[in-house]
C-alpha positions in Angstrom: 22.6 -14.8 17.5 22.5 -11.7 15.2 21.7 -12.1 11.7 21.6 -9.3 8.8 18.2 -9.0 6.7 18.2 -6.2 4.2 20.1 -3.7 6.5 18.1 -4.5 9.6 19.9 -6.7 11.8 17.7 -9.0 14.1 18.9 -10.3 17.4 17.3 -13.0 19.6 14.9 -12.4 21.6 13.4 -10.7 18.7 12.4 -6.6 18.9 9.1 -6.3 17.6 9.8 -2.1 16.3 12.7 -4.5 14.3 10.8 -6.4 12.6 7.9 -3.5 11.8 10.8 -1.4 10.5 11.9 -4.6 8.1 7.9 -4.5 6.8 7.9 -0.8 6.1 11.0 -1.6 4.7 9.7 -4.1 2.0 6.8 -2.1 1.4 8.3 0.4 0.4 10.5 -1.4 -2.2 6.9 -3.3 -3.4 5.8 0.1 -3.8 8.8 1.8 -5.3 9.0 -1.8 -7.9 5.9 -0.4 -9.4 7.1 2.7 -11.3 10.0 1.1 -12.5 10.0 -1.2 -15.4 13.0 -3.1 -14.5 11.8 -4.4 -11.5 9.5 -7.3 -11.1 7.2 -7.1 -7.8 6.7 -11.0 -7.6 10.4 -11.8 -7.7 11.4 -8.7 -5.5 8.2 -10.2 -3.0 10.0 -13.6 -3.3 13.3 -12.3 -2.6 11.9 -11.0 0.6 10.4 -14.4 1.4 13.3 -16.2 0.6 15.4 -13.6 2.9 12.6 -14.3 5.9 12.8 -18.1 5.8 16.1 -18.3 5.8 16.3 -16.1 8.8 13.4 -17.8 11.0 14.8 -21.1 10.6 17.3 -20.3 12.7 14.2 -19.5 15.5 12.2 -22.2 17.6 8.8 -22.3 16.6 7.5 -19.7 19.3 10.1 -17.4 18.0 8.9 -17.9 14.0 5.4 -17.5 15.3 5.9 -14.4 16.5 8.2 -13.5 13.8 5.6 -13.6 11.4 2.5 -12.3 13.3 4.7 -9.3 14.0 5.7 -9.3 10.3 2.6 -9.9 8.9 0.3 -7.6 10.7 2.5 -5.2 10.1 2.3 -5.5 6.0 -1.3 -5.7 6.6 -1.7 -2.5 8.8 0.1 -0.5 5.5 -1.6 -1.7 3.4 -5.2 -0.4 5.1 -3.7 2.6 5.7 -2.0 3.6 2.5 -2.6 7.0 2.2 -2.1 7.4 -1.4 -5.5 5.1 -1.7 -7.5 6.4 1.4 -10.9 4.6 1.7 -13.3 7.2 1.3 -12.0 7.7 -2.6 -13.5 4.2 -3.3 -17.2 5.4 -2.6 -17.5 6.8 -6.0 -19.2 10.7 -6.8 -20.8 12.4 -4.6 -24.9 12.1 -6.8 -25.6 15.9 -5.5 -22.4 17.1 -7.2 -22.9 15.2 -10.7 -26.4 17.1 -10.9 -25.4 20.6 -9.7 -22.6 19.9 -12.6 -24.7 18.9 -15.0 -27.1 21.7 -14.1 -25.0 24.5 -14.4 -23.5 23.3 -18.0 -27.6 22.8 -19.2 -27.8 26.7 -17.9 -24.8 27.7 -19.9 -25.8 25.4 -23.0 -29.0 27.5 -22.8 -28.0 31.0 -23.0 -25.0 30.2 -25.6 -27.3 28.4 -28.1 -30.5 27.7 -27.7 -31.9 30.8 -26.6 -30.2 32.6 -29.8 -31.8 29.7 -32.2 -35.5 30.5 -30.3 -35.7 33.8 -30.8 
């Protein structure tokens, strides 16, 4: 049995780089429905659903297991690893940085006013 999803065509037994390719494939589209006004993500994510059901229930249960482990840890894995949002840019400023900053523009407040309004 051969069946078409989205380009990607899936034969049985199932070929797990197959069904990774399909995830970075929706990804991509989830991503790419974000800068564009005329595309909704939930009904694009429901299309792809949709699309995924129909295919699996043309497997045996093993078959839609592994279907959607592969599928699913897949999505999962791209989405901890997005590197447009690493995880190190979620810990915030760096404290030493905001006072050397905040330092050196109390120096130059200094010498442009104060000391001419002192003396």
């Amino acid at each position: 049995m051969i069946t078409l999803i989205d380009g990607f065509e899936f034969a049985t037994p199932l070929n797990p780089e197959d069904v990774k390719a399909l995830a970075k494939f929706h990804r991509k589209q989830l991503g790419d429905a974000i800068y564009h006004e005329d595309q909704h993500i939930g009904n694009i994510g429901i299309e792809h659903r949709i699309k995924i059901a129909q295919f699996t229930r043309g497997l045996d249960a093993d078959q839609r297991a592994e279907f959607y482990r592969i599928y699913n840890k897949e999505l999962h894995r791209l989405a901890i690893d997005d590197p447009i949002h690493p995880l190190h840019a979620e810990h915030g400023v760096n404290i030493f940085l905001l006072v050397v900053t905040l330092v050196i523009i109390a120096i130059i407040l200094y010498f442009a006013f104060v000391r001419d309004i002192t003396s």
